[in-house]
C-alpha positions, 0 to 999 in steps of 0.5 A: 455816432453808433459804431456798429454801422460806422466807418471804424477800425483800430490796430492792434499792433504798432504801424510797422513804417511809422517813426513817431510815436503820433504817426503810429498812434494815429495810423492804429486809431484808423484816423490816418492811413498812409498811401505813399511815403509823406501822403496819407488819407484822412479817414473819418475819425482824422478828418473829423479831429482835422475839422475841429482844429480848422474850427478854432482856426477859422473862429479865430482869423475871423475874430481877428477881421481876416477874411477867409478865400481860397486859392488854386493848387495848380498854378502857372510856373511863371508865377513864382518866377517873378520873385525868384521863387522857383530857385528858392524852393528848388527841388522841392517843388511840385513840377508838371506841364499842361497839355499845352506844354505849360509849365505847371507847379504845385502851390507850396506857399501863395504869397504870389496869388495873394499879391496878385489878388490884393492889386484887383483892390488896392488902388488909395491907402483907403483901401487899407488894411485888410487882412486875406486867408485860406486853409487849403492843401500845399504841395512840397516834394520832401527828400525825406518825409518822417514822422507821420503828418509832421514832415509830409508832401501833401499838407493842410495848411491855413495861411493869410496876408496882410496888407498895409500901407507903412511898416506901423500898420503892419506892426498893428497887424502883426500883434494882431496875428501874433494873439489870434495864434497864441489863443488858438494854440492855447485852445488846442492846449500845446505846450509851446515857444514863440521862437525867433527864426529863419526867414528863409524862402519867404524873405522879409524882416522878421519871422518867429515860429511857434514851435511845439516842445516834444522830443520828436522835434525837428528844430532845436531851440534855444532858451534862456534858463534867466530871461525869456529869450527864445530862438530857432538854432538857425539864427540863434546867438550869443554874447561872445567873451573876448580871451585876455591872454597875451599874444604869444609868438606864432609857431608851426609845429608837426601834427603827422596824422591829426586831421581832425579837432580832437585829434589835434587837440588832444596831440598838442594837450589842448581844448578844442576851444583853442582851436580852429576849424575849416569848412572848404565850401562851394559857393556858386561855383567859386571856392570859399572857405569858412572858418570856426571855433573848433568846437562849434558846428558851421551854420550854413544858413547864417552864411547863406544870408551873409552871402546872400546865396540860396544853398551852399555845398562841400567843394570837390576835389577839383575846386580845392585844388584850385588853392593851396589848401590843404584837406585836413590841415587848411589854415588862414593864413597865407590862404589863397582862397575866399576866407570868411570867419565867425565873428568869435575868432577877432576875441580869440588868442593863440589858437591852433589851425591848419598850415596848409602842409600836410602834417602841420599846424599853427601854435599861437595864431592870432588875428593879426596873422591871418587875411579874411575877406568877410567876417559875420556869425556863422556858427551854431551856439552850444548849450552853456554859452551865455545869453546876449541878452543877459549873464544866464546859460543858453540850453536847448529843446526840441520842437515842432514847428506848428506856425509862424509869423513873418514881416514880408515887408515891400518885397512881393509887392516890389516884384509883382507892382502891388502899390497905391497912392497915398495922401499926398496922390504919391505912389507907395508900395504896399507892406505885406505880412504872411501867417501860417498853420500847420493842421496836421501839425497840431493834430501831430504835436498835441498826440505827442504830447498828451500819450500813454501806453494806451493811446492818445489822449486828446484835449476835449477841444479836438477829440473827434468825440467828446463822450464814449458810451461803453455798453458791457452787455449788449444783448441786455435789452435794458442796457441798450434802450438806456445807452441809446436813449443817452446817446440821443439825449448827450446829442441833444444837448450839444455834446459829440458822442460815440455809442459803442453799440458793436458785439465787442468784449468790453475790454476791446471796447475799453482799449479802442476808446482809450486809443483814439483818446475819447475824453469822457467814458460813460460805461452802462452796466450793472450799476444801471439797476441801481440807477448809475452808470461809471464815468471816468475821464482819460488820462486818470486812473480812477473813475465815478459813478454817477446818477442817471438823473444827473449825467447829462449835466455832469458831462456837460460841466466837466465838457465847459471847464475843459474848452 
């Protein structure tokens, strides 16, 4: 590509409402450029770098026999209906009508339309396995889109299906997923974990994410510093100690204007981990009150799954008073309320918790005093609890999810009757799996990682160009017939390059390339008189020069060891 009749452009200042360091690299780069909040056009140098990561994609679902379809975006509402998905997804579904007042969405995720697609074929377990994908745009109405491409509303998204006929088969094509994901993250050459996690919206039994570690990240992950345990906060837990003290005698003790932990703590001269804390919750209209350590921070989403509920929020004033609690100091005991606790407080002894008076606390509590009605892990860990797996500590870091794997199991295809007949002619429902990547994400999370003050510093694999041939003088007639000559040559042999051939000062030229993280830059100056042109690789302070008669196979190498 020659850019002086080229689509391109780069800013020279910071985007001024991007609040990642890749959102504003790629918005300055002129790959991407934001047309509403958490919707951006994919400009020339975007799309291109968005089309080599679907390559790798693509390449490597095939290698792993799925075959590639597409599905529609616009999709009748009572699609999702059938298993319970427009409450799931609630707002942040896509919603319209038709001119004939058809209820419309816009295509979040396709499990549905997949389902629907698979019962055209399946009719005898001889029709199975098989393995469906598609790489296609979804649709989802964030509250808060950030973070460039990494939270958004309107996404590329490659997601396929498994179809199996028992739980061992879907085993096989799970680990059949689970290689064609790490190698195409390994193309892309992120730094990530494979994290066990939520299953969410989608259901079924298992779900691990692929989570790039950056400090931007949106989930938190915790690892083990002994053994190679690795979990998503949401469902992460840990080996819970039992206290070996002897129970003391319960006792109510005044606590006036100590409504919070640490105030407590600290009036009665104790740890917050000697303390217990109420969350007075709505759930489906019906008020219940959870219970944790009081140094832990309440997991919504375990309680949710306990409950088996979609959402739960903070109950008003109206539904509080519908017990004796008391805001500030509610206690579990003698509770007139739906009491769920964490697991942990059955090991705890002599902890401090509310009255239900204002003004008071309870000294020495202990498990016999107190009326529960479930008990489940509801809590977050903290970095320095102890691995359940082993005696190591528990520590966090920060990712982004770039994919994940899930066992969907029977549940689609219990809803939609996708089912076929086995050996012995019974009807069995069919096992599903569902695998998703984030496109935009991997272009985000690889920025994220591979940055400096100058630019992006992209991997060779996904670089929109390869080489970036630098001209010093382009009013030198010799310069320019030789920079056109090996920009037609490199081409020739299979390696993308950028002719720099605008009448730019060769600073201007330098920082763009640098910029948008061009891996190998070919600069034509002076040195061609002595027949050598300047490489230097991005990322490296210094740089080589190299014979005319020996770059082409000099590039070609450094392009090999590299993808």
């Amino acid at each position: 590509m020659k850019l002086k009749e080229s689509y391109f452009y780069t800013l020279r200042e910071d985007a001024k409402d991007e609040d990642s360091r890749s959102g504003n690299l790629l918005v300055r780069s002129g790959m991407i450029k934001k047309t509403s909040a958490g919707v951006y056009m994919l400009l020339p140098l975007g799309y291109k770098t968005i089309n080599k990561i679907r390559n790798i994609v693509k390449e490597e679902m095939d290698n792993a026999g799925a075959q590639e379809l597409l599905m529609p975006s616009l999709i009748a509402s009572e699609v999702y209906e059938s298993c319970g998905r427009i409450e799931a997804f609630g707002s942040s579904m896509f919603h319209l009508k038709d001119r004939a007042n058809h209820e419309m969405v816009l295509g979040p995720t396709h499990e549905e339309l997949f389902t629907i697609a698979a019962k055209s074929m399946v009719k005898s377990y001889k029709d199975l396995p098989f393995n469906l994908y598609q790489i296609a745009d979804k649709f989802r109405d964030e509250a808060r889109p950030r973070y460039g491409l990494i939270r958004v509303k309107e996404f590329i998204m490659k997601d396929a299906y498994s179809f199996d006929a028992d739980e061992y088969s879907l085993d096989e094509s799970y680990k059949k997923m689970y290689k064609a994901y790490n190698k195409v993250f390994d193309r892309c050459k992120l730094d990530y974990k494979i994290v066990r996690a939520n299953t969410g919206a989608m259901g079924g039994s298992l779900s691990e994410e692929y989570q790039a570690v950056t400090d931007i990240g949106e989930d938190v992950l915790v690892l083990c510093d002994s053994c190679d345990y690795a979990s998503n906060l949401e469902i992460a837990k840990h080996k819970i100690i039992e206290d070996q003290e002897q129970e003391l005698e319960l006792e109510m003790v005044s606590t006036p204007h100590q409504e919070t932990i640490e105030d407590v703590a600290k009036f009665l001269g104790i740890d917050t981990t000697k303390t217990v804390k109420a969350l007075l919750m709505n759930v489906k209209e019906e008020l219940v009150i959870f219970f944790v350590r009081g140094d832990r921070e309440f997991n919504e989403s375990k309680a949710c799954k306990l409950l088996g509920v979609n959402e739960i929020t903070f109950a008003n004033d109206e539904l509080i008073a519908t017990s004796n609690a008391v805001s500030g100091f509610t206690g579990p005991i003698a509770l007139n309320a739906k009491v769920v606790i964490d697991e942990e407080i059955l090991t705890m002894k002599n902890f401090v918790a509310g009255a239900n008076k204002s003004g008071y606390h309870y000294k020495n509590v202990n498990v016999k005093d107190i009326k529960y009605d479930l008990v489940g892990d509801i809590s977050n860990v903290i970095e320095g609890d102890i691995c359940l797996h082993c005696q190591g500590a528990l520590y966090f870091k920060k990712g982004i999810e770039i994919g994940n794997l899930f066992k969907l199991g029977t549940k689609y295809s219990e809803h939609l009757g996708l089912t076929y007949l086995d050996k012995d002619n019974k009807e069995q429902l069919v096992h599903m799996g569902c695998y998703g990547i984030g496109l935009g994400r991997i272009l985000a999370a690889c920025v994220e990682q591979n940055n400096d003050e100058h630019g992006m510093i992209l991997p060779f694999a996904i670089a929109p160009y390869q080489v970036s041939i630098i001209v010093i003088n382009t009013n030198d007639e010799v310069m320019m017939n030789y920079a056109n000559k090996l920009h037609d040559d490199l081409i020739a042999n299979g390696v993308e390059v950028i002719l720099d051939d605008r009448d730019e000062r060769p600073g201007v030229k330098f920082n763009d390339s640098d910029l948008i993280g061009i891996p190998i830059r070919i600069t034509i100056g002076k040195a061609l008189s002595n027949g050598e042109v300047e490489l230097k690789l991005r990322g490296e302070e210094t740089s080589q020069n190299i014979k005319t008669t020996e770059i082409i196979e000099t590039v070609q190498k450094i392009i090999k060891e590299n993808i």
